[in-house]
Structure formats: C-alpha cells, structure tokens
C-alpha positions in Angstrom: 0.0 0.0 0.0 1.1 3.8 -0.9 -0.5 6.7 0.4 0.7 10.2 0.1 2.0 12.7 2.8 -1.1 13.1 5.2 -2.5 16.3 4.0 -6.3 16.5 3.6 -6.4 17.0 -0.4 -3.3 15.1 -1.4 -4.3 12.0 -3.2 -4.1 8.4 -1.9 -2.8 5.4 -3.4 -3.2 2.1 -2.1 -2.7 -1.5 -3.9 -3.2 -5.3 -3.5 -5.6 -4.3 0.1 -8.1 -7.0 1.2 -11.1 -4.4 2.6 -13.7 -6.6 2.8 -16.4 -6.8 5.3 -16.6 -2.8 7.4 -12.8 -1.7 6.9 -12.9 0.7 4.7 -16.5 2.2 5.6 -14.5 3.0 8.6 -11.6 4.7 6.9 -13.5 7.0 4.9 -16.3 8.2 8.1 -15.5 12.2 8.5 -12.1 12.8 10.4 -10.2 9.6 9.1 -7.7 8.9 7.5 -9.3 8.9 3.7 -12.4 11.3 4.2 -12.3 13.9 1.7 -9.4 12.8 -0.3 -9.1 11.8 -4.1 -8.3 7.8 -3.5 -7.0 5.0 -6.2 -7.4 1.4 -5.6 -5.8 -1.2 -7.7 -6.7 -4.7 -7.3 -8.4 -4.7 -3.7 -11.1 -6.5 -2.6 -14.2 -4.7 -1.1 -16.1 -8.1 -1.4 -19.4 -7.6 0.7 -18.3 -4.2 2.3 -20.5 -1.8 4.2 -20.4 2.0 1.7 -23.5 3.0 2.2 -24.4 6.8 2.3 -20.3 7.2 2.0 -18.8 9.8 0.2 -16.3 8.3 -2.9 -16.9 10.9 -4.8 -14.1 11.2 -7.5 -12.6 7.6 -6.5 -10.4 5.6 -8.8 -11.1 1.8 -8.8 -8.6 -0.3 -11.1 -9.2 -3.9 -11.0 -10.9 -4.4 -8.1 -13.7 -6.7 -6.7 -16.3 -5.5 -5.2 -19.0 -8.3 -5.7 -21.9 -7.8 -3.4 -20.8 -5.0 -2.1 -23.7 -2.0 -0.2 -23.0 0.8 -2.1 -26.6 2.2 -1.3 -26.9 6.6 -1.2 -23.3 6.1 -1.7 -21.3 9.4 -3.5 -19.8 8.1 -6.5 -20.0 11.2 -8.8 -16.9 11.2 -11.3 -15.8 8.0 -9.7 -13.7 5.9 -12.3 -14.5 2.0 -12.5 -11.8 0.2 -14.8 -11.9 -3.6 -15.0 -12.6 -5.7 -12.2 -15.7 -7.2 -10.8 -18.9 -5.5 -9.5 -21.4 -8.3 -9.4 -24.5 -8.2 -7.4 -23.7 -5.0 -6.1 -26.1 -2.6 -4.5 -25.9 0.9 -6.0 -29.6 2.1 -5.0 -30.3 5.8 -4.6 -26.5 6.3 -5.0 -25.1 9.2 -6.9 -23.3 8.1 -10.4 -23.3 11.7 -11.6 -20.5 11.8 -14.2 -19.2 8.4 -13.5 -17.5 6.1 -15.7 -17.6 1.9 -15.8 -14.6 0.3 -18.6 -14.5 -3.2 -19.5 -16.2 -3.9 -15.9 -18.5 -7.3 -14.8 -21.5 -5.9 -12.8 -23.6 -8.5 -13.4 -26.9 -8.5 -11.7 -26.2 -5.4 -9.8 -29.0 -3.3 -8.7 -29.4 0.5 -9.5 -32.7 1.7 -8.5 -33.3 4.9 -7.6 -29.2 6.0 -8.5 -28.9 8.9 -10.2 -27.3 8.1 -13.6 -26.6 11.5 -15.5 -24.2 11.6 -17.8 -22.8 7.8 -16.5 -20.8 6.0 -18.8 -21.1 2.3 -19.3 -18.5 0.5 -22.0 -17.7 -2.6 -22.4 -19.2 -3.8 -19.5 -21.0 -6.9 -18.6 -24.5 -6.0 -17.6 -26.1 -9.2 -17.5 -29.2 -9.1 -15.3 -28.5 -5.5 -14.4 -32.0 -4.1 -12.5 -31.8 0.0 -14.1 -35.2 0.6 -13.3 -36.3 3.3 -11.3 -33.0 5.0 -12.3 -32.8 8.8 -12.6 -31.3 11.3 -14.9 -30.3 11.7 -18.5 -27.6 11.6 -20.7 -26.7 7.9 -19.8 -24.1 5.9 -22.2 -24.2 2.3 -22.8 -22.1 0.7 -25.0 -20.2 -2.6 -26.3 -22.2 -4.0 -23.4 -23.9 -7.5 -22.8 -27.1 -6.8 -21.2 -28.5 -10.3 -21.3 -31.9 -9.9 -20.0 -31.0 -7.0 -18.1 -33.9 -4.1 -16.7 -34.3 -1.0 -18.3 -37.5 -0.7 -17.5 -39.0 3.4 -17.4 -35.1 4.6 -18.1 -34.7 7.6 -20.2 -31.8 6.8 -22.6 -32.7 9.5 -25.7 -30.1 11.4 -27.8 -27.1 9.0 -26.6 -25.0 6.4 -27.6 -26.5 2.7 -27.7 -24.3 0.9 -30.0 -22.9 -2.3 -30.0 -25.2 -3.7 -27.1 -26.4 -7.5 -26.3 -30.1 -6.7 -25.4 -31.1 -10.2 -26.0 -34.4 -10.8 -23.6 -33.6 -7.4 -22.1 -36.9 -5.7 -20.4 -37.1 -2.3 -22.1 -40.8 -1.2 -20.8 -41.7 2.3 -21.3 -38.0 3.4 -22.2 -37.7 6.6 -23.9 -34.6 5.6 -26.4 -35.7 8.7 -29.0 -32.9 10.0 -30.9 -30.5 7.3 -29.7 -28.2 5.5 -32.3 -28.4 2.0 -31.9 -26.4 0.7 -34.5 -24.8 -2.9 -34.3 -26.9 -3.9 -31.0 -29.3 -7.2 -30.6 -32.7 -6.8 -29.5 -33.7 -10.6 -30.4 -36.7 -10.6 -27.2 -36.2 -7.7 -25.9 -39.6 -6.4 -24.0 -40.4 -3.6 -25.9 -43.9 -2.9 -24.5 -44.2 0.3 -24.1 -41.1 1.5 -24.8 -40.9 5.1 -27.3 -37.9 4.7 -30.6 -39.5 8.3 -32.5 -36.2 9.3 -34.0 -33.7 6.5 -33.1 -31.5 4.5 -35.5 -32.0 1.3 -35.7 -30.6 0.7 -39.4 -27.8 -1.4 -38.0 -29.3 -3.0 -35.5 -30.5 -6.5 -35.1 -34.5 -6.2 -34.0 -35.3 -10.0 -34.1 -38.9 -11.2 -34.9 -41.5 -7.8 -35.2 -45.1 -8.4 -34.8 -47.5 -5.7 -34.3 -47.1 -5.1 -30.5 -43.1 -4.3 -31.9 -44.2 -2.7 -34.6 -45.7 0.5 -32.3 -42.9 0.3 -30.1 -40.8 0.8 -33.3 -43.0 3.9 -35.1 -40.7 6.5 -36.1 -37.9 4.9 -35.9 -35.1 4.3 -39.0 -34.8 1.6 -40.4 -33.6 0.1 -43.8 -34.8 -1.7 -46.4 -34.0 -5.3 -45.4 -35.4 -4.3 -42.3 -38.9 -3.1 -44.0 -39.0 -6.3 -45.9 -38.5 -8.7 -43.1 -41.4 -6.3 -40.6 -43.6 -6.9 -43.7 -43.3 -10.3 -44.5 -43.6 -11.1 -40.3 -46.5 -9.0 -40.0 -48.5 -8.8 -43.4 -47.1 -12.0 -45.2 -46.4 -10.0 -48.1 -42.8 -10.2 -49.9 -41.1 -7.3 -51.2 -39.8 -7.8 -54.7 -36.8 -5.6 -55.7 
C-alpha cells in the first residue's frame, strides 16, 4: 500500500488491500484517515463491504472486486471504475453523476433509484443489471452484454447505444428517442411500451417484429431489409426488388 504525505487534499494510493467486510467504511467516516481525499485502488477486494451513504466521490477503482458490495446513497460522482468485478452489487439511490464503468463485470447489480446522469457504461457486462427506477439523462451504454437485463422506465434519448447484447432485455416504457443503436441485438427484448421516435435502428438486429413491436418501433429508422422482413412477419407480403 502507498498513500501520500497526510494532507487532507493530497491523493491516496493504495494496492493489492483485502477491505472486505466494514474496513474501509471505517476509513473514509469524517475525520479519518481517507475522508475527503481523491483515493485509487488497484486490485483490492471490497467483497461484501459496508459503503452505504459514503462519500467516494471522485474515487479511482482499477481492477478491483467488489462483488456484493452496499453501495446504497453512496457518493460516486466522477468516480472511475476500470476492470474488475462489481457483481451483485447494491448501488440504490446512490449518486453516479458523471461516473465512468470500462470493460467492468456488474452483473446482476441493482441501480434503482441511483442517479445516472451523464454515467458511462463500456464494455461492461451488464447481465441481469436491475436500471429501473434509475434517474437522470444523458446515460451511455455501449459494447455492453445486457442479457436480460432491466431497463424498465429509463430515459436513454439522444445518446449512444451501439454495440449492445439486449437479447431478452426488459425495455418497458424506455424513452430511447434519438439514440443510435447501431450494431446492437434486440432478439426478445420487451419492448412494451417503450418510445424509438427518431432512433436509428438501421444497423441493428431487431429479431422477430409483430405488431405489438411494430408501435414500439413507429418513427424509428430503419432500412430496407429491415422493411421487408417487418412486412413479411407481419402482413405476409414479400417485397420484390
């Protein structure tokens, strides 16, 4: 472990640290040793620990696991996530304000009620991810598996959507107008509901369309393969070029 000189703004380093169960909650409570100090952690485990309602705000975590960890009302605005595991995590009513997740495993981790504005997801495996009840706009996803993952209500419109694995996602009543969804999979994604006006969709795989589909899909753009399949699956009738 490194840590700088112990000055109340200077940053702190520390590596290889095992910080599971409390340790750490009880590190960064006002008037210890981390509170209010820009912290990096590189390959530590937080495994099941105790964050809730701390502030982390501005945190760098660098291959670090952190599976089931309570991360509930936590601060995490312009924290930095960068590989490492995340998995069943609890980030409920935390703030992600300007936060950023690279090439990270959070499967099955819970976000409801977390402020998400502005977050960046890429590369990350989101598999059975809960987003529902998430706030805030301007959330990016993408190169991201979320294999039947919840999306359910989340405002995603004007961003960046491409390259994701929404196989057997739950999309209900998502607003994704405007978004560019080029090169994702939608193949039984629950779309009931959900509001494309505007998105592009060209590129994307949509799977089997019938007319429930079909209204979640109105205004969006599509091409012309696309057209053809939508009207051979829903009207029988073959486009002839």
């Amino acid at each position: 472990m490194a840590t700088a000189e112990p000055d109340g703004e200077s940053p702190v380093e520390i590596d290889d640290l095992d910080l599971t169960g409390t340790r750490l909650r009880d590190r960064v409570r006002d008037g210890s040793d981390l509170a209010g100090r820009r912290v990096t952690l590189r390959r530590c485990d937080l495994t099941g620990a105790d964050l809730t309602r701390l502030d982390l705000s501005g945190w760098v975590l660098v291959e670090c696991t952190a599976d089931d960890a309570n991360l509930k009302g936590a601060q995490l605005d312009m924290s930095r996530w960068r590989g490492g595991r995340v998995r069943g995590a609890r980030f409920t009513d935390a703030d992600l304000t300007d936060s950023r997740f690279d090439d990270v495993d959070i499967s099955d981790a819970r976000f409801g009620g977390a402020t998400v504005t502005d977050a960046v997801f890429t590369g990350c495996r989101l598999t059975g991810a809960r987003f529902d009840r998430s706030r805030g706009l301007g959330m990016t996803l993408t190169g991201c598996n979320m294999y039947g993952a919840f999306l359910d209500g989340c405002t995603l419109t004007n961003t960046d959507l491409t390259r994701l694995r929404l196989t057997d996602a739950s999309l209900q009543r998502a607003d994704l107008r405007g978004s560019d969804l080029g090169g994702s999979t939608m193949h039984g994604a629950d779309l009931t509901g959900a509001r494309f006006a505007g998105a592009d969709l060209s590129a994307a795989q949509l799977g089997p369309v019938d007319l429930e589909r079909l209204q979640a899909l109105e205004g969006a753009t599509i091409n012309a393969g696309q057209a053809a399949q939508i009207l051979l699956e829903v009207a029988g009738l073959l486009v002839i070029e």
